[in-house]
N, C-alpha and C positions, 0 to 999 in steps of 0.2 A: 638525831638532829645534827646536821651537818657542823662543824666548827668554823666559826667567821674566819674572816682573811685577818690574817696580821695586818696593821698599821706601820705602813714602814716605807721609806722616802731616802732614794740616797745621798748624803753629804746634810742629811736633818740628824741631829744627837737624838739618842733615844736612850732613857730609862730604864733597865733590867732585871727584873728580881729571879731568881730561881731557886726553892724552896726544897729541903729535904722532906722525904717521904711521908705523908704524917706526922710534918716538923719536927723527924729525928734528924739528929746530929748527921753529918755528914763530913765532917772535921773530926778528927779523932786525936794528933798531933802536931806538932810543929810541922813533920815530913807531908804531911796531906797539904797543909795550904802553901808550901812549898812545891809542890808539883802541881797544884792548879793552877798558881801564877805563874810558871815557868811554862805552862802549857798552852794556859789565855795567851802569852807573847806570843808563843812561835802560832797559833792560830787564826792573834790578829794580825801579827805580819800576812801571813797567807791569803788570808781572807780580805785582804785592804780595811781591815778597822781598825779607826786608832781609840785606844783607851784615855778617856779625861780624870777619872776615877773608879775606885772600888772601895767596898767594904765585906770581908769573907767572914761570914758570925758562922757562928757554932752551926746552925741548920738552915743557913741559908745565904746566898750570894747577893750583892747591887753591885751595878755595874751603870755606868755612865761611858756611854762611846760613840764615834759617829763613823757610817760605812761607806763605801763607795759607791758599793750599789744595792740594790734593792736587797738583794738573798742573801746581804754578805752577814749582817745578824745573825741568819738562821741557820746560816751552814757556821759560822764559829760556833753558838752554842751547841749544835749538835755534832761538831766533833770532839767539843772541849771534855762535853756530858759526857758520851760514851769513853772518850781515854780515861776521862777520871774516874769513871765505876767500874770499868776493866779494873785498874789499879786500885780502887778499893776493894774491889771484891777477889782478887788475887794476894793484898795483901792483909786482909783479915779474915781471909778463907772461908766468906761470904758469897750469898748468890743473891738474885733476884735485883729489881729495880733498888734505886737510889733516890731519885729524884719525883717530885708530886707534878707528873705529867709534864705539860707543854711549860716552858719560860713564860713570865707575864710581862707587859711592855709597854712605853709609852712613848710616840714621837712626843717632844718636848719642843717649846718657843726658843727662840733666843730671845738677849736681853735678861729680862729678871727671873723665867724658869730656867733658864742653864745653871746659873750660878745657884739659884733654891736647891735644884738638883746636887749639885756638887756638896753643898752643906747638909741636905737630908743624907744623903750617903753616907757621909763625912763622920757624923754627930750619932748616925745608929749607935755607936758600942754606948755613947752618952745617954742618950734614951731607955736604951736597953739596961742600964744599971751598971756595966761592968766597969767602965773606966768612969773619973771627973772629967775628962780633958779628952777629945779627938788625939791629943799627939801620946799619948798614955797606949794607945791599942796599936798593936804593933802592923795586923793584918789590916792596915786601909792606905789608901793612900795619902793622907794626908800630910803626912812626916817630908813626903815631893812634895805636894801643892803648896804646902806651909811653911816648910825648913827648909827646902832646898837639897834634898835626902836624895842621891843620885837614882835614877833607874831607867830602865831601857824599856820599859811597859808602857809608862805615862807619857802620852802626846799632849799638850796646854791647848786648852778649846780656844779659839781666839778672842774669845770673851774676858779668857785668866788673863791671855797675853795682853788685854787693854786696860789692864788692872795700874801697871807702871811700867814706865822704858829700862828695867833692867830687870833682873831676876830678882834682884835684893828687894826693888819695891816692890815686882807682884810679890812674893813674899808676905812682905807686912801687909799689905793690905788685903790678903787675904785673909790673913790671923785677922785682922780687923774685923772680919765679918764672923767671925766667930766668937765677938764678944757677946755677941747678943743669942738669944733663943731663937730658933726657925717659929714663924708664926703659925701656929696652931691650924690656922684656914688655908696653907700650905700646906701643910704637911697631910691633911685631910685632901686637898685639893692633888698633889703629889700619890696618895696613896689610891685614892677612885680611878685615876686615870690611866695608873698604871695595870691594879687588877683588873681594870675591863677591857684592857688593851683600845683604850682611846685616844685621844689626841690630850696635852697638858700646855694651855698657850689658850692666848683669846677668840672671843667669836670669831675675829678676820683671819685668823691662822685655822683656827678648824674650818671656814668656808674654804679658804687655799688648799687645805688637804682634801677635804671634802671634795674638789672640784678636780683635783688630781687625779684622785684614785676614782672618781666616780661612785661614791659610794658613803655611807654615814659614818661619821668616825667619831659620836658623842653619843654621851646617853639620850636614848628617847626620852622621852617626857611619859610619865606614866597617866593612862587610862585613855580612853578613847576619845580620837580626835572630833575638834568642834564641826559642826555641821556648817555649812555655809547660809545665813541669814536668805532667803527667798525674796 
């Protein structure tokens, strides 16, 4: 069975997860997430994507970015993949794959899914049990999107930048949204979208994409469709 077309539109933000092997580790040290983020720049530079956010867990990647054109996703993560399993498998004197096949992906809305997006990402190591606090995990970005933590990775989606007229206020008012829990039917809604590689935004943005790409970019409706009344 052939594999569907990616869902992918350029200068729309899109979603990213990419999953180690049978959910092993794929982090091993400090040095490992150190040379993936050092890698994602020099790739998004290349490839015209700018990074909104990340979060690099133990066996698995999220990624928040938006391209310039169509292919620029697919060719950053597949140069990023392949530099970084060279270098894992060179330096722990390992072979074979690394990664559980293809990336999984979601064009996302703007408005209220960009910003869900940035705090699903965000709030992973929170979820996950490891830290209290998003600013507690060293590997994500939120230490930029929230304190003001310098880096040459992070490009602000124009959504942060309408947060407040200076740095100091996106700033706070992005900690702000982090007082609260991501809503549950979010995060559910975030998570479908992304493993089926569908569109994450309302019916009139999925008709927009839908009408772009010529083609379906939501879950069918399951069982067989209604017959037409005679």
């Amino acid at each position: 069975m052939p594999r569907r077309p990616r869902v992918m539109l350029p200068q729309v933000p899109v979603h990213v997860i990419q999953r180690g092997n049978n959910r092993q580790a794929c982090f091993y040290s400090e040095d490992d997430y150190r040379f993936y983020l050092e890698w994602l720049q020099k790739y998004a530079e290349s490839e015209g994507c700018m990074i909104h956010a990340y979060a690099l867990m133990t066996n698995h990647v999220h990624l928040l970015l938006t391209a310039k054109t169509t292919g620029g996703v697919g060719q950053l993560m597949k140069r990023l993949g392949q530099r970084y399993v060279q270098y894992v498998n060179r330096s722990y004197r390992r072979s074979g794959t690394l990664w559980e096949g293809r990336f999984r992906s979601c064009l996302t809305q703007e408005e209220h899914y960009v910003m869900g997006c940035y705090r699903y990402i965000e709030l992973n190591p929170v979820r996950a049990g490891m830290v209290e606090h998003p600013a507690e995990y060293t590997w994500s970005s939120y230490r930029v999107n929230g304190q003001g933590e310098k880096s040459r990775l992070i490009t602000p989606h124009s959504l942060y930048n309408a947060l407040g007229r200076t740095p100091t206020e996106r700033q706070a008012a992005y900690r702000e949204l982090f007082r609260y829990e991501l809503d549950p039917g979010l995060i559910d809604e975030i998570r479908k979208a992304t493993n089926g590689n569908y569109v994450l935004g309302s019916d009139r943005f999925e008709a927009e994409v839908a009408a772009a790409l010529g083609r379906r970019v939501s879950r069918g409706k399951p069982g067989r469709p209604k017959k037409e009344s005679s």
